[in-house]
ZAZA-672648 format. One record per residue (C-alpha): residue number from 1; x, y, z. Coordinates in steps of 0.05 Angstrom, whole numbers. Layout:
ZAZA-672648
(NUM,(X,Y,Z))
...
This chain:
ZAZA-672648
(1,(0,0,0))
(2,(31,62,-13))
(3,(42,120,35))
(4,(-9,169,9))
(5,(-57,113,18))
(6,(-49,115,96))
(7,(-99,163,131))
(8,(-30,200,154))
(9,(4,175,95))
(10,(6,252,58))
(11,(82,262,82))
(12,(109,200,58))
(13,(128,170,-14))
(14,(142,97,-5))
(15,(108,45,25))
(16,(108,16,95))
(17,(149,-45,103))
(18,(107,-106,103))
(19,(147,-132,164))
(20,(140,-70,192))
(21,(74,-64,174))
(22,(56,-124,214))
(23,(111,-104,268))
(24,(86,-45,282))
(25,(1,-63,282))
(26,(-29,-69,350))
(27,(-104,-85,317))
(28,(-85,-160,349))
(29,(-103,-134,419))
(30,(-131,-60,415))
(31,(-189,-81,378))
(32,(-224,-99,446))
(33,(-221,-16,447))
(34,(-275,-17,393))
(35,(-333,-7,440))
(36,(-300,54,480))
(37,(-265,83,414))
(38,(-342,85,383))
(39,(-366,116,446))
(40,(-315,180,449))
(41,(-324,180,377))
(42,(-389,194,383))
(43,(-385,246,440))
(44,(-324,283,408))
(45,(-364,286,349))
(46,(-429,329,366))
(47,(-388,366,416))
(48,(-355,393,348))
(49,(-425,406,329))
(50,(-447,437,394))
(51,(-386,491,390))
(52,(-400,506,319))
(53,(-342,467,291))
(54,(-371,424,246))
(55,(-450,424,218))
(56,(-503,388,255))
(57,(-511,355,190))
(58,(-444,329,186))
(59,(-446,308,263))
(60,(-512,271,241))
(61,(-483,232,191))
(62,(-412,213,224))
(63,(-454,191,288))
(64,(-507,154,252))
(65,(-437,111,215))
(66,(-400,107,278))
(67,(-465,57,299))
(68,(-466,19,240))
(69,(-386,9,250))
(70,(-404,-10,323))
(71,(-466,-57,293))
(72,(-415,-93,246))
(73,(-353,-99,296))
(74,(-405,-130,350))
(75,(-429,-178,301))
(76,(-348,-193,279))
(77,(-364,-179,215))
(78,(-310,-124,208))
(79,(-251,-157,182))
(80,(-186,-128,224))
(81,(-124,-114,175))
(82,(-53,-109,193))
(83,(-49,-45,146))
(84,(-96,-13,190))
(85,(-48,-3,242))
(86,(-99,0,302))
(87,(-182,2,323))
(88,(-177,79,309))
(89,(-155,68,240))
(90,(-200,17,230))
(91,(-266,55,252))
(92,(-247,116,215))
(93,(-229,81,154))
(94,(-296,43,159))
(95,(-330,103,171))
(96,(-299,127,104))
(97,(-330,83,63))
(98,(-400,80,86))
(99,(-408,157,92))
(100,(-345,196,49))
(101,(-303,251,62))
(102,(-348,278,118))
(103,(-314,220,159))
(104,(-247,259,158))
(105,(-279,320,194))
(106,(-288,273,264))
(107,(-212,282,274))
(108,(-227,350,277))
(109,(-192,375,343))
(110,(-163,312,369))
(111,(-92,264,362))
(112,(-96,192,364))
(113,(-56,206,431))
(114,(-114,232,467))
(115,(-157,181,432))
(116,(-122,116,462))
(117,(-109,151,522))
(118,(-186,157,522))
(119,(-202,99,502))
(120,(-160,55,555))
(121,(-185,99,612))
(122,(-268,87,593))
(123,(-238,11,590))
(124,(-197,0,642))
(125,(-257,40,684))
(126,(-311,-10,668))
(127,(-258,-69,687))
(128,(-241,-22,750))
(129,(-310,-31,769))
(130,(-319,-111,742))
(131,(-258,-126,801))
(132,(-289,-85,849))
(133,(-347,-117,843))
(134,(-328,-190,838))
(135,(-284,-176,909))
(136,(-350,-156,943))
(137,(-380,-225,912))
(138,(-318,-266,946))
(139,(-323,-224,1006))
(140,(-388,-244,1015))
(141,(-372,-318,1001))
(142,(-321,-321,1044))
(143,(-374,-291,1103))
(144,(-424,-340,1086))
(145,(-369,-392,1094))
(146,(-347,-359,1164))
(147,(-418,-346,1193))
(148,(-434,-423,1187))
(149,(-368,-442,1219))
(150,(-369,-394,1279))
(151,(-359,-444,1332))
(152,(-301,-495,1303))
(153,(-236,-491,1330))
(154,(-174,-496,1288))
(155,(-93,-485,1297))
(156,(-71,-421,1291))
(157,(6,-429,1259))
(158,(53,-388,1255))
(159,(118,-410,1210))
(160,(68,-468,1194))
(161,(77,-493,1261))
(162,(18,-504,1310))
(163,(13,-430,1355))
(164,(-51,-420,1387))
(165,(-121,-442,1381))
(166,(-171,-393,1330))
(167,(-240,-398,1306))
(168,(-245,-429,1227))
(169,(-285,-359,1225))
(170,(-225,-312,1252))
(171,(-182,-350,1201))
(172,(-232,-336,1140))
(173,(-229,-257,1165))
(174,(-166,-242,1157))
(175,(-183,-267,1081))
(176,(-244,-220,1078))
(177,(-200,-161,1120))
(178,(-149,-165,1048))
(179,(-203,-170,991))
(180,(-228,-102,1034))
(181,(-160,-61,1027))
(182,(-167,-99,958))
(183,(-235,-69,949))
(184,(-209,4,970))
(185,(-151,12,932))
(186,(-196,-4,864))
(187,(-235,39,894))
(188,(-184,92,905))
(189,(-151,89,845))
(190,(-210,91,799))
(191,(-213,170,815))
(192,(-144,179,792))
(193,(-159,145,730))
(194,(-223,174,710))
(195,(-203,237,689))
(196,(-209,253,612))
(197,(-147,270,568))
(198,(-194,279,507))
(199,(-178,349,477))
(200,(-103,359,495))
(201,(-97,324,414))
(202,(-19,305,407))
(203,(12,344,463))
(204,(0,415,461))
(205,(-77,422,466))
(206,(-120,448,394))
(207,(-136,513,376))
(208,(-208,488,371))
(209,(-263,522,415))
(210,(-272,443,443))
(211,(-320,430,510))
(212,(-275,398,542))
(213,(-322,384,603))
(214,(-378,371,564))
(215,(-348,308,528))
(216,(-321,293,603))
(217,(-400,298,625))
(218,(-425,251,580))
(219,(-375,203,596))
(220,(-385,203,658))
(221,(-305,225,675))
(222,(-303,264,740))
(223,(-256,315,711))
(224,(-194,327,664))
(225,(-125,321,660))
(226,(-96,386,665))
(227,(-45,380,625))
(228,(-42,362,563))
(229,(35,333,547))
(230,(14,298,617))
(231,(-53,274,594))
(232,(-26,235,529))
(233,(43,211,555))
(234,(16,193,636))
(235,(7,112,639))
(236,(6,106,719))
(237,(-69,90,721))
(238,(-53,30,682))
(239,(18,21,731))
(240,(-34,30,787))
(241,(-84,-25,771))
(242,(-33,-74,756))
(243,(-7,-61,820))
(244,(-78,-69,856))
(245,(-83,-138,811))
(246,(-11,-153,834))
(247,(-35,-153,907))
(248,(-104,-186,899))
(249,(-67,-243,862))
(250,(-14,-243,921))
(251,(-73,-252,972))
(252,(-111,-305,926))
(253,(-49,-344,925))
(254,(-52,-341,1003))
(255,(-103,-368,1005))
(256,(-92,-417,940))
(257,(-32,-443,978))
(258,(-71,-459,1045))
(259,(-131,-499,1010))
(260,(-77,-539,981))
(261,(-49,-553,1047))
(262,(-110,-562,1085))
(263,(-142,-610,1028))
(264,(-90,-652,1032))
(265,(-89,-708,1071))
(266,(-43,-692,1117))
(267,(-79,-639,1137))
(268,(-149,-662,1119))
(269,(-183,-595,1143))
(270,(-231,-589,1081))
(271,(-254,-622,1020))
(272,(-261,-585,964))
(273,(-313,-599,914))
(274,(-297,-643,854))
(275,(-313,-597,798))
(276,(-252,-553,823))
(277,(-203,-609,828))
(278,(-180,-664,776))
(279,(-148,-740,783))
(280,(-91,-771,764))
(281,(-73,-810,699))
(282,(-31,-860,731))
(283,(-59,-852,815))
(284,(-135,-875,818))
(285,(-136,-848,881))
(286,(-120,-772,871))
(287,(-164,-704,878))
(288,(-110,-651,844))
(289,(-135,-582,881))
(290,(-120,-554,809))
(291,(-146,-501,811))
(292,(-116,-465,868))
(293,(-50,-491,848))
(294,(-74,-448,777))
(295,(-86,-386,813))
(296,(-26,-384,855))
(297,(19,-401,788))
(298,(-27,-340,752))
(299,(-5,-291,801))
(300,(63,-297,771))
(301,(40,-282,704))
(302,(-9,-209,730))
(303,(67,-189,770))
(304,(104,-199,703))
(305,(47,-149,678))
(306,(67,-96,737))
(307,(132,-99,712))
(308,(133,-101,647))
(309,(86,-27,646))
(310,(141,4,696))
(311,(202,-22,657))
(312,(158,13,592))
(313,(147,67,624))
(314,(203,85,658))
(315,(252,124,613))
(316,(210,154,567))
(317,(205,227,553))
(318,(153,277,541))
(319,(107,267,508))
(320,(74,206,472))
(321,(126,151,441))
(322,(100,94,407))
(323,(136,49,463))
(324,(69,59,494))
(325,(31,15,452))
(326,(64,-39,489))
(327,(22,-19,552))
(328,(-40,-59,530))
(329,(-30,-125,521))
(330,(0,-124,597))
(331,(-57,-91,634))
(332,(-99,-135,592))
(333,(-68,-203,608))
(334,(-67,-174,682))
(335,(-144,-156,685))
(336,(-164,-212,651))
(337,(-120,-255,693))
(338,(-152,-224,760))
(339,(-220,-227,736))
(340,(-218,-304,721))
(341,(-183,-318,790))
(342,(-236,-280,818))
(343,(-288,-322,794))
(344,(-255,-379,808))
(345,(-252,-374,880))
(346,(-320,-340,885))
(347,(-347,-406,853))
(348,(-306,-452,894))
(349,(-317,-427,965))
(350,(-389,-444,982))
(351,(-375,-517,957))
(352,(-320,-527,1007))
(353,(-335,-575,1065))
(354,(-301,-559,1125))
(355,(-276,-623,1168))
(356,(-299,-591,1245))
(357,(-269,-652,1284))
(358,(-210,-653,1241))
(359,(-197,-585,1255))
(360,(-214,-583,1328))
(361,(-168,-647,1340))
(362,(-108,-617,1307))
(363,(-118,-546,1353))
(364,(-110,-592,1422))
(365,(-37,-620,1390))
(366,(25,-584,1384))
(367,(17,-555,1458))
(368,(-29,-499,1429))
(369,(-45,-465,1501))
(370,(16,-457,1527))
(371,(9,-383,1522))
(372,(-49,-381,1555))
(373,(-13,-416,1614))
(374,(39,-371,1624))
(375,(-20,-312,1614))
(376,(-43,-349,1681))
(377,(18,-340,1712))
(378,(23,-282,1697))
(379,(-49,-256,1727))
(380,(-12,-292,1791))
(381,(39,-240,1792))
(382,(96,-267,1748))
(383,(132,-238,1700))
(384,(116,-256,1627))
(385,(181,-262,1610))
(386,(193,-314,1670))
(387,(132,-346,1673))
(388,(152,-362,1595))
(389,(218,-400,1616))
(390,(163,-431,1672))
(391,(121,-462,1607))
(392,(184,-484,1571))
(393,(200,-533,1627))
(394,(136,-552,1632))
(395,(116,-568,1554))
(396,(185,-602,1555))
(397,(164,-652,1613))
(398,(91,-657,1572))
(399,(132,-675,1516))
(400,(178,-724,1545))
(401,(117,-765,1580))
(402,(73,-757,1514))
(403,(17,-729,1537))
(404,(-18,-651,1522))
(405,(-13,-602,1579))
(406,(-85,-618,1597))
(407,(-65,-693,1609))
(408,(-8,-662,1654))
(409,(-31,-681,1728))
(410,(-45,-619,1778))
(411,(14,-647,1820))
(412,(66,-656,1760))
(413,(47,-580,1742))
(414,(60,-557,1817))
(415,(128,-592,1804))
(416,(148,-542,1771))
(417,(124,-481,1808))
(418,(79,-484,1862))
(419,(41,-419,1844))
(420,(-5,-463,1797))
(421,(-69,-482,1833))
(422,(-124,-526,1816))
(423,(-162,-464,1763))
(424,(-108,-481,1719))
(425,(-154,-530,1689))
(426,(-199,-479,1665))
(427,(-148,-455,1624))
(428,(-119,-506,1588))
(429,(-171,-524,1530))
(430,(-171,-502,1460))
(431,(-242,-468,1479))
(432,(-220,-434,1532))
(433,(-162,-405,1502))
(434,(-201,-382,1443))
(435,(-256,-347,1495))
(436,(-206,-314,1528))
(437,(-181,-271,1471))
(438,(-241,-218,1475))
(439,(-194,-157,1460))
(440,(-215,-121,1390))
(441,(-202,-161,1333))
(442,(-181,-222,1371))
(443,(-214,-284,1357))
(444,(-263,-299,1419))
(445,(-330,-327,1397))
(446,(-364,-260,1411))
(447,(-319,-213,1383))
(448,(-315,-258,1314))
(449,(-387,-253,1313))
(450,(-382,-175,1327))
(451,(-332,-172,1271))
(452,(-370,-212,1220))
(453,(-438,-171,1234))
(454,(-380,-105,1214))
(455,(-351,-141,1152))
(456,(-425,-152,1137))
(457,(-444,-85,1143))
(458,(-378,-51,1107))
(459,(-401,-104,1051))
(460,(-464,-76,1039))
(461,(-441,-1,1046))
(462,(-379,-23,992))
(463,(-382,14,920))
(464,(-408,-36,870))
C-alpha cells in the first residue's frame, strides 16, 4: 500500500514495510477498544457540532456511521487488517467508506494520543469496576463460609507450626479483611484514573473552541487532565491497577496455597468440591486441588504485567512515544487474569466442606495453650518473660511423658512451680483459650461474631 494511501500517509512516498507493517500493528489486541473508541467517537463528534465546529448535518451523519461500525464490529463482521495499524484506524477508515469525506472532519480537534489515552481509561474504568465488584462477591462468600463455621476450632500457625487455638471464622477474616483493602484501593484508584485526556490532541492542546467538560459529562469522567503533554504521555493508572491486581493475586495465592495444604491429607481440614479439582492419569486415588495450584501459578503471570508497564514506562520522555503501545496487552493479560481468579474462588468457596473434628483435634496438638498458661501465671503476679521459661519446662516434661498439657496431672504441674493451683484446668482447653481472647479483633466467639456482623455491614455499604 503506498504511503499516500495511509490516513496519515500525505508526508510519505514509499510504502510501509510489510514486516513493519505487521511489526508495528497493535489491531491483534486493541481491537477490544472498539466499544470505547465508538463511544468517544461519538461524543467528540457532536461536541464539534455543539461549538459550531462542524455542521449538525455532518455530526448527524458521522454519528449515525459510527453505529453501524459499532453494529458490524459486535457482530465480527468487520474484518481487522494489519495495514490498519490499530481500532482507530480501523473505525475511521470504515466510517470512510459507508459515509465519504465527511468521515475525515471527526478528527477535527483531536490526536490519536488523546484518543487511546481515552479509550483505555473508559476501559480500564468499566474493568475497575468488574474487580471491584467480583471482590464484594468473594467477600461475601467467604462470610457466608465464616458465619456457618463460627464455633469450630482450628490451629492457629505461625511458621506453619501449631501456635494457638482460632475460630475457622477468625481464620476466613483475615481473608475478607485483604479483599477489603483490595476493594479500597480499586476503589481509590479509579478517581485517579477517571479523568479525561480527550482534547489535549498530540501534546499541546488544539486551537479548537472544544468543550472539554462537556465530552467529560457525558462520559461520565469526573474531571480532566490538566495538562495536556501529561494527559497523552501519563500511563500510571494503568501502573496502578496492575499493581492493585498484583496484590489481589498475592492474597488469592494465600489463600490458594492454604486450600492446598488443608485438602490434603495430611492436613485433611476441608474437602473441596470435585468440579474444582481433577485426578490422576496413573494414581486412581487422587483429587488434584487444580485449581488453586492455577491461581497461585497465575499470580506470577499479572506481576510480570506490573513490571513489564514500569520497565515501559520508565525512561521515556515527554510526550507520547509509540513504546506505549506496548502498555496494553499487559494490563490486559493482568485484568483478565484477576477477573478469572476471581471467579474462580468466588465459585469454589461455598462448595468447600469444612472437616470440624479434624480441625478441632489438630488445635489440642502441638501444645497450642501454652500461652495461655503462662498468661495465668502471669495474672498470679509473674513476670511474662519468667513465667515463659516456667512453660518451657513444663511443655518439655509434657513432651517427654507424651501427653498434652491438659493430660499433665495438677501435682506434675506444681512440680514445677507451686504458684499453679487447681483453676489451671480452666485454662488449658482449646475453647477456653479461644474465649479468652475478647480484646478487639481477637478471635473470641463473641468478638468474631461482632466482627463478622461489621464485615457484613462494610459489605453492603462497599461501592459496587
Amino acid at each position: 500500500m503506498a504511503g499516500g494511501q495511509k490516513l496519515w500517509g500525505g508526508r510519505f512516498s514509499q510504502p510501509t514495510d510489510a514486516f513493519v507493517e505487521a511489526f508495528s500493528a497493535s489491531i491483534a489486541y486493541d481491537s477490544r477498544l472498539w466499544s470505547q473508541d465508538i463511544r468517544g467517537s461519538q461524543v467528540h463528534c457532536r461536541m464539534l457540532a455543539r461549538q459550531g465546529i462542524i455542521a449538525p448535518e455532518e455530526a448527524e451523519a458521522i454519528v449515525a456511521g459510527l453505529e453501524q461500525v459499532a453494529g458490524e464490529l459486535s457482530r465480527g463482521a468487520l474484518p481487522f487488517r494489519d495495514d490498519l495499524e490499530d481500532i482507530h484506524m480501523h473505525v475511521e477508515s470504515r466510517l470512510r467508506e459507508l459515509i465519504g469525506p465527511v468521515a475525515g472532519k471527526l478528527h477535527t480537534a483531536r490526536s490519536r494520543n488523546d484518543q487511546v489515552a481515552t479509550d483505555l481509561r473508559l476501559y480500564l474504568r468499566e474493568e475497575t469496576d468488574h474487580i471491584r465488584a467480583a471482590l464484594n462477591r468473594l467477600r461475601g462468600a467467604l462470610l457466608d463460609l465464616a458465619e456457618a463455621h463460627q464455633t469450630v476450632v482450628m490451629p492457629g500457625f505461625t511458621h506453619l507450626q501449631i501456635g494457638q487455638p482460632v475460630t475457622f471464622a477468625h481464620h476466613l477474616l483475615a481473608y475478607v479483611a485483604m479483599l477489603e483493602r483490595d476493594h479500597g484501593r480499586c476503589t481509590d484508584l479509579r478517581s485517579r484514573l477517571n479523568r479525561l485526556p480527550l482534547g489535549s490532541a498530540a501534546l499541546a492542546g488544539t486551537p479548537f473552541p472544544v468543550d472539554r467538560r462537556w465530552v467529560a459529562e457525558q462520559l461520565g469522567f469526573e474531571g480532566l487532565c490538566e495538562n495536556s503533554m501529561d494527559a497523552v504521555s501519563d500511563r500510571d493508572f494503568a501502573v496502578e491497577l496492575a499493581a492493585a491486581a498484583a496484590l489481589i493475586m498475592m492474597h488469592l495465592s494465600r489463600f490458594a496455597e492454604e486450600l492446598i495444604l488443608w485438602s490434603s491429607p495430611v492436613f485433611a481440614f476441608v474437602e473441596l468440591p470435585d468440579a474444582f479439582c481433577t485426578g490422576s492419569s496413573i494414581m486412581p486415588q487422587k483429587k488434584n486441588p487444580d485449581v488453586p495450584e492455577l491461581v497461585r501459578g497465575k499470580s506470577g503471570r499479572v506481576y510480570g504485567a506490573l513490571f513489564s508497564l514500569l520497565t515501559l514506562m520508565k525512561g521515556l520522555p515527554l510526550a507520547y512515544n509509540r513504546d506505549m503501545q506496548e502498555d496494553k496487552e499487559p494490563i490486559f493479560d493482568a485484568v483478565d487474569t484477576v477477573r478469572a481468579c476471581l471467579r474462580a474462588f468466588i465459585d469454589l468457596v461455598p462448595g468447600i466442606r469444612v472437616r470440624r473434628e479434624r480441625l478441632a483435634a489438630t488445635a489440642r496438638q502441638g501444645y497450642s495453650t501454652a500461652t495461655d498458661l503462662a498468661d495465668y501465671l502471669v495474672g498470679r503476679g509473674v513476670p511474662f518473660r519468667e513465667a515463659h521459661g516456667i512453660v518451657g519446662r513444663i511443655v518439655a516434661l509434657a513432651v517427654a511423658e507424651g501427653v498434652t498439657l491438659e493430660e499433665l496431672s495438677l501435682e506434675r504441674l506444681r512440680e514445677v512451680d507451686g504458684r499453679i493451683a487447681a483453676d489451671v484446668a480452666a485454662v488449658l482447653t482449646v475453647e477456653a483459650s479461644v474465649a479468652a481472647r475478647r480484646a478487639e479483633g481477637g478471635t473470641a466467639f463473641d468478638t468474631v461474631a461482632k466482627a463478622l456482623q461489621a464485615a457484613r455491614q462494610r459489605l453492603a455499604e462497599a461501592p459496587a
